[in-house]
Backbone as JSON, one array per atom type, in Angstrom:
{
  "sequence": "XXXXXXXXXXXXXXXXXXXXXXXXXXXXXXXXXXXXXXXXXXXXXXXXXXXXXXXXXXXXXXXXXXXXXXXXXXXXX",
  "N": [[213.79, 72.69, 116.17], [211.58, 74.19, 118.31], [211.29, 73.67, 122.02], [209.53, 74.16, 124.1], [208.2, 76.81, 123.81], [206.48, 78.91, 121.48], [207.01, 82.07, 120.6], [204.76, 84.78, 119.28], [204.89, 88.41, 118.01], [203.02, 90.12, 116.83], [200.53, 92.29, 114.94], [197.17, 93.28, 116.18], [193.7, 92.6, 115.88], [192.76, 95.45, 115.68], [194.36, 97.33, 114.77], [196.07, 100.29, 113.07], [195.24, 102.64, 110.41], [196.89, 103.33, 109.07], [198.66, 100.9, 109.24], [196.92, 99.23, 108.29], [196.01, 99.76, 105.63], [199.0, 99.48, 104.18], [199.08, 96.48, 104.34], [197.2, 95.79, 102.38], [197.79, 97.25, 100.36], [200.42, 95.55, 99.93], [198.63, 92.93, 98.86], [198.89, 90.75, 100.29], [197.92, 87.69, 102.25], [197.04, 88.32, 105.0], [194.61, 89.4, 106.48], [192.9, 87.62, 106.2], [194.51, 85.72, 107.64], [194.68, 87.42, 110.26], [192.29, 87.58, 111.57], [191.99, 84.87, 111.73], [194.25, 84.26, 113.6], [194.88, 82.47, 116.1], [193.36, 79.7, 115.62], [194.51, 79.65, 112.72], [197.33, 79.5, 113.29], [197.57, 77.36, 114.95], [196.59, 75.62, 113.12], [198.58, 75.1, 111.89], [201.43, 73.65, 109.53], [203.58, 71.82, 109.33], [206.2, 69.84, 107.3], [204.98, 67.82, 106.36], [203.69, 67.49, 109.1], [201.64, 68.65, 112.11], [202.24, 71.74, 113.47], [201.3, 73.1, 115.91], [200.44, 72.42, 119.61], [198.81, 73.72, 120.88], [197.55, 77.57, 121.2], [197.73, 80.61, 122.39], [196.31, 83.96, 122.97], [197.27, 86.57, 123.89], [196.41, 90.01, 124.29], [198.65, 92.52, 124.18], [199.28, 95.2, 123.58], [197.75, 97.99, 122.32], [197.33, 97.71, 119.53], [198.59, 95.33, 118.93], [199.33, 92.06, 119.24], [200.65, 89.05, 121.5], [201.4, 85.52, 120.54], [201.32, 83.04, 121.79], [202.69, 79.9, 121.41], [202.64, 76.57, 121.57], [204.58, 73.85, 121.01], [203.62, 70.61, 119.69], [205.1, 68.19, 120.23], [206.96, 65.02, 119.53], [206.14, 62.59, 120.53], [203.67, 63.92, 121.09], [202.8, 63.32, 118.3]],
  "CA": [[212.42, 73.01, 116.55], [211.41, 74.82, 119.73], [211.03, 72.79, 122.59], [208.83, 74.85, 124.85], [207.3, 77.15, 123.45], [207.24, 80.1, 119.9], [206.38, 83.39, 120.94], [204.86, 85.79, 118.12], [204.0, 89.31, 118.27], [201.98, 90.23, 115.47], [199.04, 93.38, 114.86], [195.88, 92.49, 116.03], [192.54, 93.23, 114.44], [192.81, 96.47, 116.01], [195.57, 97.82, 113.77], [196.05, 101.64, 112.69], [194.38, 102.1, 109.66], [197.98, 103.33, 107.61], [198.95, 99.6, 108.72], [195.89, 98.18, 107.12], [196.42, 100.13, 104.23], [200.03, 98.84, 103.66], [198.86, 95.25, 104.13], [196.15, 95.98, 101.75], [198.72, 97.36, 99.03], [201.19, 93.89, 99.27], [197.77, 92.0, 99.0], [199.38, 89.17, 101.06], [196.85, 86.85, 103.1], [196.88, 88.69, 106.33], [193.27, 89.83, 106.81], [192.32, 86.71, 106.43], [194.87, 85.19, 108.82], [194.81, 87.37, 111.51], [190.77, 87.24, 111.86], [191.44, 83.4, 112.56], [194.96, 83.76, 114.28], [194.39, 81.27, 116.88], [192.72, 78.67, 114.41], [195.7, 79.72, 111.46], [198.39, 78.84, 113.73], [197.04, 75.71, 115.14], [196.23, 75.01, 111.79], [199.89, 75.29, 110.65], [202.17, 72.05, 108.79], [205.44, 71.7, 108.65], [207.14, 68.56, 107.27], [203.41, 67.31, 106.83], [203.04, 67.33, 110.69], [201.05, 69.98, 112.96], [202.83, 72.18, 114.15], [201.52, 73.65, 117.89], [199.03, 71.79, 120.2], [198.05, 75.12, 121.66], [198.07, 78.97, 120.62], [196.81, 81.22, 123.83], [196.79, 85.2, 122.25], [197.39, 87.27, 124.97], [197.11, 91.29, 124.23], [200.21, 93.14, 124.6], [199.24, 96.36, 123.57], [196.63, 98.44, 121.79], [197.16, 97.39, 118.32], [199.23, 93.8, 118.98], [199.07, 90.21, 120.85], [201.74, 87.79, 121.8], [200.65, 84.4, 120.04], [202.29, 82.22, 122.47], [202.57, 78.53, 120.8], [203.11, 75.16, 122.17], [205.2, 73.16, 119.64], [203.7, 69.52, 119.74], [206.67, 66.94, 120.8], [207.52, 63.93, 118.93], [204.94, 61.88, 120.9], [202.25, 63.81, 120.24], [202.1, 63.32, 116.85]],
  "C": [[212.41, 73.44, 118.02], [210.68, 73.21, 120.67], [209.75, 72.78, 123.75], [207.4, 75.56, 124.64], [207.64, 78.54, 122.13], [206.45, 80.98, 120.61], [206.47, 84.15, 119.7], [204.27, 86.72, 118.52], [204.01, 90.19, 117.37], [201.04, 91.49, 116.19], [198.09, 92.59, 116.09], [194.7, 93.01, 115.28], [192.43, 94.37, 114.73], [194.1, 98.0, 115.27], [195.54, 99.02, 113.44], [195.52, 101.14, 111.09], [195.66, 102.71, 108.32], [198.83, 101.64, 107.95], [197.85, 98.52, 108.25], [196.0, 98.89, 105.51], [197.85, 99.63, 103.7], [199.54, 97.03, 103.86], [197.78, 95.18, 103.38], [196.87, 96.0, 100.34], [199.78, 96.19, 98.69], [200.13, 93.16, 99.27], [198.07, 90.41, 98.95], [197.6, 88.48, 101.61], [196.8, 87.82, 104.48], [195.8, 88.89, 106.67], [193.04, 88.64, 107.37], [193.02, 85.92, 108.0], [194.8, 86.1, 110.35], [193.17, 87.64, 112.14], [190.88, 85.79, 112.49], [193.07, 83.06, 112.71], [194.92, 82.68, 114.84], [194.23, 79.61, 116.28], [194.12, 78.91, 113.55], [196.99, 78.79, 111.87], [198.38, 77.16, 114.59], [197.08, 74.4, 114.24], [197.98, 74.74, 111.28], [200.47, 73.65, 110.93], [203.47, 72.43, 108.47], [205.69, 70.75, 108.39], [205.84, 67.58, 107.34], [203.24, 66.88, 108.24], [201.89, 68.96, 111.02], [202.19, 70.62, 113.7], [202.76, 72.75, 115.92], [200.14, 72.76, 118.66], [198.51, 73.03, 121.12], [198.64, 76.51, 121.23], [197.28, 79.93, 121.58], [197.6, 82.57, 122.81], [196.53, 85.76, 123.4], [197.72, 89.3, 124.35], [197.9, 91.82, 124.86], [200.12, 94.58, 124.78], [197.65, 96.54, 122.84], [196.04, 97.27, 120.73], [198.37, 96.13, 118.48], [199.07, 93.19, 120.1], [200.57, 89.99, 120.63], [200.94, 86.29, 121.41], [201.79, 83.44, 120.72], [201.82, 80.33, 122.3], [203.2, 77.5, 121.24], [203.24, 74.43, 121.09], [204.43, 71.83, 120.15], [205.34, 68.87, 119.46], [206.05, 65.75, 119.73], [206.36, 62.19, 118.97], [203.65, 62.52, 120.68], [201.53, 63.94, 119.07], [201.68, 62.1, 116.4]]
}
């Protein structure tokens, strides 16, 4: 497990509209998750724990963030 911190860099809701159409055609979850990034990843369970005590989205570019995640430690679970 990370000790620091997970860096992701993901779309954002700003996305071209031939990569909303391919995430439209694998009709995965994504819409939904990246409307409540922030909240999703906060939200996330591993090993029935929580996984991050903080998720700061920082835009990167046009059409993507950096979802920079603070793993909760050992104590704060």
């Amino acid at each position: 497990m990370a000790k620091e911190y997970v860096v992701i860099y993901d779309y954002n809701q700003k996305r071209s509209k031939l990569t909303s159409l391919i995430e439209w055609m694998e009709r995965g979850d994504y819409f939904r998750f990246i409307r409540n990034a922030e909240k999703e990843m906060k939200g996330c369970v591993t090993e029935m724990k929580a996984c991050f005590s903080e998720v700061r989205v920082i835009n990167a570019d046009v059409r993507a963030s950096w979802y920079i995640c603070t793993p909760l430690l050992d104590q704060d679970i």
